[in-house]
C-alpha positions as CSV (number, residue, x, y, z in Angstrom):
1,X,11.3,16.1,13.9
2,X,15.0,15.3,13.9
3,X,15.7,11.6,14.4
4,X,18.9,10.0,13.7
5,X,20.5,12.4,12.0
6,X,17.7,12.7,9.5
7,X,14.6,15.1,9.3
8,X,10.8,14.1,9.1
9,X,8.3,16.4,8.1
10,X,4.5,16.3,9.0
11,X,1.5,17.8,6.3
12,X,-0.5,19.8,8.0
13,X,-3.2,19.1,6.2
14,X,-3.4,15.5,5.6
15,X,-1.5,14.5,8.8
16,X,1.3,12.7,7.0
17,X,4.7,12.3,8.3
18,X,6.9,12.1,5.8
19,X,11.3,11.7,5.3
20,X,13.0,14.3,3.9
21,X,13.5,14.1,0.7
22,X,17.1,14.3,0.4
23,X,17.5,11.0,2.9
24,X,15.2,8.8,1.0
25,X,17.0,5.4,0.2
26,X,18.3,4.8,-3.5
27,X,17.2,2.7,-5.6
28,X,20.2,0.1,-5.4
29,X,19.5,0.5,-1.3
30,X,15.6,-0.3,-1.4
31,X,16.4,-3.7,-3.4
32,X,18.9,-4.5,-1.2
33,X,16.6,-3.8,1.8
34,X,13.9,-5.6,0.0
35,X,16.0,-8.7,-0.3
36,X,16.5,-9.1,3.4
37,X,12.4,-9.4,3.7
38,X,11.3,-12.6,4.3
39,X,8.3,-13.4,2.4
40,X,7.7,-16.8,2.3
41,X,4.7,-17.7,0.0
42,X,5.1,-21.2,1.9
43,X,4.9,-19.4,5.1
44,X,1.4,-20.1,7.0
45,X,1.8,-16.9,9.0
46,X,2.7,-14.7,6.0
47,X,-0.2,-15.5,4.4
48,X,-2.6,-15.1,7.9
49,X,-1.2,-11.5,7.7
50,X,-1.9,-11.1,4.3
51,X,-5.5,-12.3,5.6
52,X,-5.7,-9.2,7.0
53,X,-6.5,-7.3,4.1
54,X,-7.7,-10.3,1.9
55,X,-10.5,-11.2,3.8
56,X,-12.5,-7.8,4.1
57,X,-11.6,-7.0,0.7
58,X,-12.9,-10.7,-0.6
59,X,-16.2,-9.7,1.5
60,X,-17.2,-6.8,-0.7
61,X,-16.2,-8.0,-4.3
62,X,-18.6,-9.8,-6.4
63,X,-17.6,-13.1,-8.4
64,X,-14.7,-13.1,-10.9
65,X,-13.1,-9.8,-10.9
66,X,-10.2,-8.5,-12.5
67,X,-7.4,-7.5,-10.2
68,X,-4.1,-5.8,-9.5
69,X,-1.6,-6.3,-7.0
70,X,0.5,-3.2,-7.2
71,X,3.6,-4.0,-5.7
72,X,3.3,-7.4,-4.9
73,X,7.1,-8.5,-4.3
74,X,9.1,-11.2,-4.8
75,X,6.3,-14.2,-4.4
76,X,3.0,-12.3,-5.2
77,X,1.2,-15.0,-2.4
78,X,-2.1,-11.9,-1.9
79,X,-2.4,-12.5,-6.0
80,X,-2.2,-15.8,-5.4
81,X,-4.3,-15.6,-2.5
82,X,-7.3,-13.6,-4.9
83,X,-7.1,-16.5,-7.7
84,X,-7.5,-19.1,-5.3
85,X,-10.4,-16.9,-4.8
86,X,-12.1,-17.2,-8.2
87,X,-10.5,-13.3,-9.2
88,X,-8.1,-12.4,-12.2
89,X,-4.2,-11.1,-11.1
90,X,-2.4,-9.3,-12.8
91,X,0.9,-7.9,-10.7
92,X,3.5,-5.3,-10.8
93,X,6.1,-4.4,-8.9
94,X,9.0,-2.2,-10.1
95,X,12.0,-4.3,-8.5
96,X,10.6,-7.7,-9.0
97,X,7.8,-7.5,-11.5
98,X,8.6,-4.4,-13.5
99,X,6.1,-5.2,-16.6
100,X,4.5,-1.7,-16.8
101,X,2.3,-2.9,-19.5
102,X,-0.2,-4.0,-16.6
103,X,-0.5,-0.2,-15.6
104,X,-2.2,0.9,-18.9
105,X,-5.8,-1.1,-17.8
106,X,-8.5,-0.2,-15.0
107,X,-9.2,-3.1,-12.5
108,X,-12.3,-4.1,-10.7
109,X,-9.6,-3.6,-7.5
110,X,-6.2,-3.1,-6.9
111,X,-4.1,-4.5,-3.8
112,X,-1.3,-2.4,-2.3
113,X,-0.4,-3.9,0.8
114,X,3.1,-2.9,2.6
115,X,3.8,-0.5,-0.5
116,X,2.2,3.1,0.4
117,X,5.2,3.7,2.9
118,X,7.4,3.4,0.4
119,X,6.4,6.1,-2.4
120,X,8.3,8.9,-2.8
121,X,5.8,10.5,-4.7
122,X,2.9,9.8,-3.0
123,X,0.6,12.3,-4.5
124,X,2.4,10.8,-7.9
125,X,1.5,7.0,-6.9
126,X,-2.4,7.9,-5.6
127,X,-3.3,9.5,-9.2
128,X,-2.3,6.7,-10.8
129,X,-4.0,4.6,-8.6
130,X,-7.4,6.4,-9.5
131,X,-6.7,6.1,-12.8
132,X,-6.4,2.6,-12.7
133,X,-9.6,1.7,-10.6
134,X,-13.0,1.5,-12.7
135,X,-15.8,3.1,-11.2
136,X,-17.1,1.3,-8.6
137,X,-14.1,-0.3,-7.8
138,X,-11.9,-0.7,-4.7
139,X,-8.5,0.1,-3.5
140,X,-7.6,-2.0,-0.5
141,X,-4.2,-0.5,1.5
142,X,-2.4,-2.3,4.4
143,X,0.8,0.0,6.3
144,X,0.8,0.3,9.6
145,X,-0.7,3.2,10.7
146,X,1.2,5.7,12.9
147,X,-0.2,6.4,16.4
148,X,1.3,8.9,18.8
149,X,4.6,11.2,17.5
150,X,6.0,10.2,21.5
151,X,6.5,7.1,20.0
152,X,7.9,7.9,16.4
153,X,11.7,7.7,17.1
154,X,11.7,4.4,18.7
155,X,8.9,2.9,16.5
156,X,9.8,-0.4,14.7
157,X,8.4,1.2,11.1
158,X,10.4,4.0,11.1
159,X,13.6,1.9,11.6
160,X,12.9,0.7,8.5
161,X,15.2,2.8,5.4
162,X,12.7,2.1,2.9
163,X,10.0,3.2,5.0
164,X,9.9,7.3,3.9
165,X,5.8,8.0,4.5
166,X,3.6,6.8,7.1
167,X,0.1,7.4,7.4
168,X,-2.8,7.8,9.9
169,X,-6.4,6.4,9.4
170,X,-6.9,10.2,9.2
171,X,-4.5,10.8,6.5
172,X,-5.9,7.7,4.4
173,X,-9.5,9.5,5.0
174,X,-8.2,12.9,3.7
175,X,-7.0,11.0,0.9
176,X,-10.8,9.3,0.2
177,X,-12.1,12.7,0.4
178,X,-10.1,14.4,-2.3
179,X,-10.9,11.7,-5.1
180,X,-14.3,11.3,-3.5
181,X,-13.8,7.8,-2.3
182,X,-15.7,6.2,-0.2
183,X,-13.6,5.0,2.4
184,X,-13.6,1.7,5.4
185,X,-11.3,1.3,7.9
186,X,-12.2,-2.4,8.9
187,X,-9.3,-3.4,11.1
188,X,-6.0,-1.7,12.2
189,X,-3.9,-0.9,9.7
190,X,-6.3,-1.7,6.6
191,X,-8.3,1.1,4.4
192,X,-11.0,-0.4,1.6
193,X,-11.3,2.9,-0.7
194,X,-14.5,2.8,-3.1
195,X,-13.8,4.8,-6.6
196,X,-17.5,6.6,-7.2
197,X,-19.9,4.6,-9.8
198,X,-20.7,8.2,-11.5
């Protein structure tokens, strides 16, 4: 697809659309992008989006686990949102928490919520992911998933020039498949990946 002046690209396998790479954002461009966002950790409906992905995860985790929330922003409020919870945080996020130290350690879970649409490396991102999860653990993933291609060009994700991969619930269960996760879509938008136990 040609939008914009720019070209999209759809995997035929996983069902991925994705930007060309030579039109991804730079890195100076994402944090200025990023700085526009208003993410409020005082913000009552922030955090009732955040809900979203909290409250199913929070449903399938037993007491006091250890946790990531990879690429958590500028306030980290789902971290907070976890301890409040009786969980362990750790965070990282490479414009606004760039400790990388926090990526050599498996987790219980891991958080990435309004984050996947923005790897340029996807596959790159996934594998470390994995590597990161203990068996038995979960992967919880909020973006907005994309519907019909009718409505790409004029969809409100799209518009957005950090946003270079979006998904569908299909794609996200390709994914589960290859790393043989177990893998819930318990509301729009949301995917709860199980690493195996074996």
């Amino acid at each position: 697809m040609h939008i914009d002046g720019v070209d999209y690209w759809r995997c035929e396998t996983c069902q991925a659309t994705y930007l060309d790479p030579a039109a991804r954002p730079s890195h100076e461009r994402e944090l200025a992008e990023y700085q526009l966002h208003n993410n409020d950790v005082a913000d009552a409906g922030y955090r009732n989006f955040l809900a979203k992905v909290a409250t199913p995860l929070l449903a399938r985790l037993a007491p006091a686990q250890s946790g990531l929330d990879f690429g958590c922003g500028p306030g980290a409020l789902l971290a907070g949102m976890l301890r409040e919870a009786g969980h362990t945080m750790a965070v990282y996020d490479p414009f606004f928490s760039p400790d990388t130290s926090v990526l050599h350690t498996q987790y219980d879970f891991i958080t990435c919520t309004e984050v996947a649409e923005h790897f340029h490396r996807p596959a790159d991102e996934f594998r470390r992911l994995d590597a990161m999860l203990k068996p038995g653990g979960w992967l919880a993933i909020m973006t907005c998933f994309q519907t019909d291609d009718a409505r790409f060009a004029n969809w409100h994700y799209r518009r957005d020039p950090t946003h270079v991969v979006f998904y569908r619930a299909a794609t996200l269960q390709y994914l589960a498949k290859q790393y043989g996760w177990e893998c819930e879509i318990p509301c729009t938008n949301v995917a709860l990946m199980k690493k195996s136990s074996g």
